[in-house]
C-alpha atoms as a printed R data frame, in Angstrom:
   type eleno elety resid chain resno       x      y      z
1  ATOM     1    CA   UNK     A     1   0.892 63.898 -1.510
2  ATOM     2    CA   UNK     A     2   3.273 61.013 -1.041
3  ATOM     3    CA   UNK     A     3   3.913 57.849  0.982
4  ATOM     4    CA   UNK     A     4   2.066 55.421  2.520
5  ATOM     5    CA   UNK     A     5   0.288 54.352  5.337
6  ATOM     6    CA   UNK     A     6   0.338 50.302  6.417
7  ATOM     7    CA   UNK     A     7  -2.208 48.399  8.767
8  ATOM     8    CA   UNK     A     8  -4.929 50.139  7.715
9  ATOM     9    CA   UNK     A     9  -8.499 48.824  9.424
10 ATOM    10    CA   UNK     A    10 -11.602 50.500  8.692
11 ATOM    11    CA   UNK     A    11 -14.879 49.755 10.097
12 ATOM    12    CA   UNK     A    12 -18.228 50.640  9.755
13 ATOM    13    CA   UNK     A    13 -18.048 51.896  6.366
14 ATOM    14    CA   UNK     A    14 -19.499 50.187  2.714
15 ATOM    15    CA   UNK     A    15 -15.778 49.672  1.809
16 ATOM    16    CA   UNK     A    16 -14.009 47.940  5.434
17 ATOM    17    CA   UNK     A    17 -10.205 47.378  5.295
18 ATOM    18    CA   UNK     A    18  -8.380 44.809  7.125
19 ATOM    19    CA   UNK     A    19  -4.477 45.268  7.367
20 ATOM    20    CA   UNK     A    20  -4.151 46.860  4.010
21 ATOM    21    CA   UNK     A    21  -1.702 49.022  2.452
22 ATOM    22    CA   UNK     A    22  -2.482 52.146  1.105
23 ATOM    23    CA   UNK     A    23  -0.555 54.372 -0.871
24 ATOM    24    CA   UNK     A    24  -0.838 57.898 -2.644
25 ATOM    25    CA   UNK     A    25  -0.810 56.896 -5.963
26 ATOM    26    CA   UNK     A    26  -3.553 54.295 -5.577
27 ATOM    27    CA   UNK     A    27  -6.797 55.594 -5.344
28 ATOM    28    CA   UNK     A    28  -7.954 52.564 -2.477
29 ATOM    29    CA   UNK     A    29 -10.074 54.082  0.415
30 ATOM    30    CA   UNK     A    30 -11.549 56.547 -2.114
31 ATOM    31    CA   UNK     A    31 -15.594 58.057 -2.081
32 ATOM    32    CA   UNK     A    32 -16.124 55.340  0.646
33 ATOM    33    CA   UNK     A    33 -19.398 55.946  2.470
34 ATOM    34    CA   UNK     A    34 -21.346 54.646  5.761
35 ATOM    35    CA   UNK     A    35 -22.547 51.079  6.122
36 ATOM    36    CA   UNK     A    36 -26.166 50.940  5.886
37 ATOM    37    CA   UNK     A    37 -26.970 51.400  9.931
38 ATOM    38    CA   UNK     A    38 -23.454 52.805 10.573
39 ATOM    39    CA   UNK     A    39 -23.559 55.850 12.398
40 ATOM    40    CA   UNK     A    40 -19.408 55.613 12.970
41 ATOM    41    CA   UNK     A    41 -16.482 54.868 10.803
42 ATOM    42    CA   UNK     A    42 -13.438 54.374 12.642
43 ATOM    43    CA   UNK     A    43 -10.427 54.278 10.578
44 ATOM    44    CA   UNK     A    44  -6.770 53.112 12.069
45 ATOM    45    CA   UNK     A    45  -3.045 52.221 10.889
46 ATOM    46    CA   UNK     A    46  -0.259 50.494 12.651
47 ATOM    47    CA   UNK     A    47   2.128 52.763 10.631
48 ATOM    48    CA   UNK     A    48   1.856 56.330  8.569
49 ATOM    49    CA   UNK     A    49  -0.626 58.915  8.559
50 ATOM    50    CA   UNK     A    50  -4.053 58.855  6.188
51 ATOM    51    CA   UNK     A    51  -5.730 62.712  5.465
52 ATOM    52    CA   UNK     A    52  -9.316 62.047  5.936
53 ATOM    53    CA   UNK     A    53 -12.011 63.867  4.421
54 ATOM    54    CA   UNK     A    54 -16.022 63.807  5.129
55 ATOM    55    CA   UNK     A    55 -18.111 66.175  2.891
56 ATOM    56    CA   UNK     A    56 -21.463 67.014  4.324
57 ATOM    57    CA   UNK     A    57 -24.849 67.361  2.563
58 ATOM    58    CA   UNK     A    58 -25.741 71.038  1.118
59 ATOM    59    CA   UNK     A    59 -28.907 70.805  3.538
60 ATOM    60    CA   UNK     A    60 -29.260 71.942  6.818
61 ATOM    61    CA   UNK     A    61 -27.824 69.339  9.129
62 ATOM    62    CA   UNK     A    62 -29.474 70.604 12.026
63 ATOM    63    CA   UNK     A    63 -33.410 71.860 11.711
64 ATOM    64    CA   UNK     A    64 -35.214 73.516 14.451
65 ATOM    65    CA   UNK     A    65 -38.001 75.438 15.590
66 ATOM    66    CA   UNK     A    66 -37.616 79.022 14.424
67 ATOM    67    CA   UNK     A    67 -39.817 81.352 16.431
């Protein structure tokens, strides 16, 4: 991967970013996680294109009642 993407903002998360650059090289924006009583991390740039990635726990998201 190459480039970079400028203006980034990103809210709601441990790590927030105002206005930053962020390029491929640098590992900046990196194994970020959720604000303690974030539900919702909104991520934006004036300019370029990020590839984001959320991993999920290896438990059931979703439990119910099995009958």
């Amino acid at each position: 991967m190459e480039g970079r993407a400028e203006g980034v903002c990103e809210r709601g998360s441990y790590y927030e970013l105002t206005d930053d650059v962020l390029v491929a090289g640098y590992p900046l924006g990196v194994s970020n996680e959720y604000a303690e009583g974030s539900d919702c991390i909104t991520i934006s740039t004036r300019k370029g294109a990020l590839v984001v990635v959320e991993t999920v726990p290896d438990t059931p998201i979703l439990t119910g009642n099995k009958a």
